[in-house]
C-alpha positions, 0 to 999 in steps of 0.5 A, a space after each residue: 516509469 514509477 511505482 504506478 506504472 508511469 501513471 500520474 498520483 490517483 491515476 486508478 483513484 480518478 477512474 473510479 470518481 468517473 466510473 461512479 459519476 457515470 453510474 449517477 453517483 452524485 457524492 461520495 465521502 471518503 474516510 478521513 484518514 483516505 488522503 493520508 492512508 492511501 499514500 503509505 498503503 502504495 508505499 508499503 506494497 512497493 517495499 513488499 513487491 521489492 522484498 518478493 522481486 529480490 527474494 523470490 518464491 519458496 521462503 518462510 513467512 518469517 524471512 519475507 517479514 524480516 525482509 519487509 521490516 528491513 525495506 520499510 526501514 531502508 525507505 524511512 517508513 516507520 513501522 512496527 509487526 506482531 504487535 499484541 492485541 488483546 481480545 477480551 
């Protein structure tokens, strides 16, 4: 069993185009960036949910991101946090 709970790829993606099309729904646009986007969300809540699973409840915000920043790493996702935003 993977990350999705033995179900295949899009698995929950599907039953929403079902759902919809029982509703009538005749078209639906996905954002341009959905196909590359939704793949790297499921990859980083699987590193969160590794960091939780090893580290468990009751730690600091800060150790639990040193610990995400490191499993996204170990999984070769490249990634940045705190990044400066500036708001003018």
């Amino acid at each position: 069993m993977g990350m999705h709970g033995g179900k295949g790829e899009g698995g929950s993606h599907d039953k929403i185009l079902r759902f919809l099309c029982s509703l009538g729904v005749k078209r639906i646009r996905m954002h341009p960036l959905y196909h590359k986007a939704d793949p790297l969300s499921h990859l980083a809540i699987g590193a969160a949910i590794e960091v939780q699973r090893l580290k468990g409840p009751g730690l600091l915000e800060s150790i639990y991101e040193c610990r995400f920043m490191r499993e996204l790493e170990l999984r070769s996702i490249a990634a940045v946090n705190q990044r400066l935003v500036r708001i003018e």
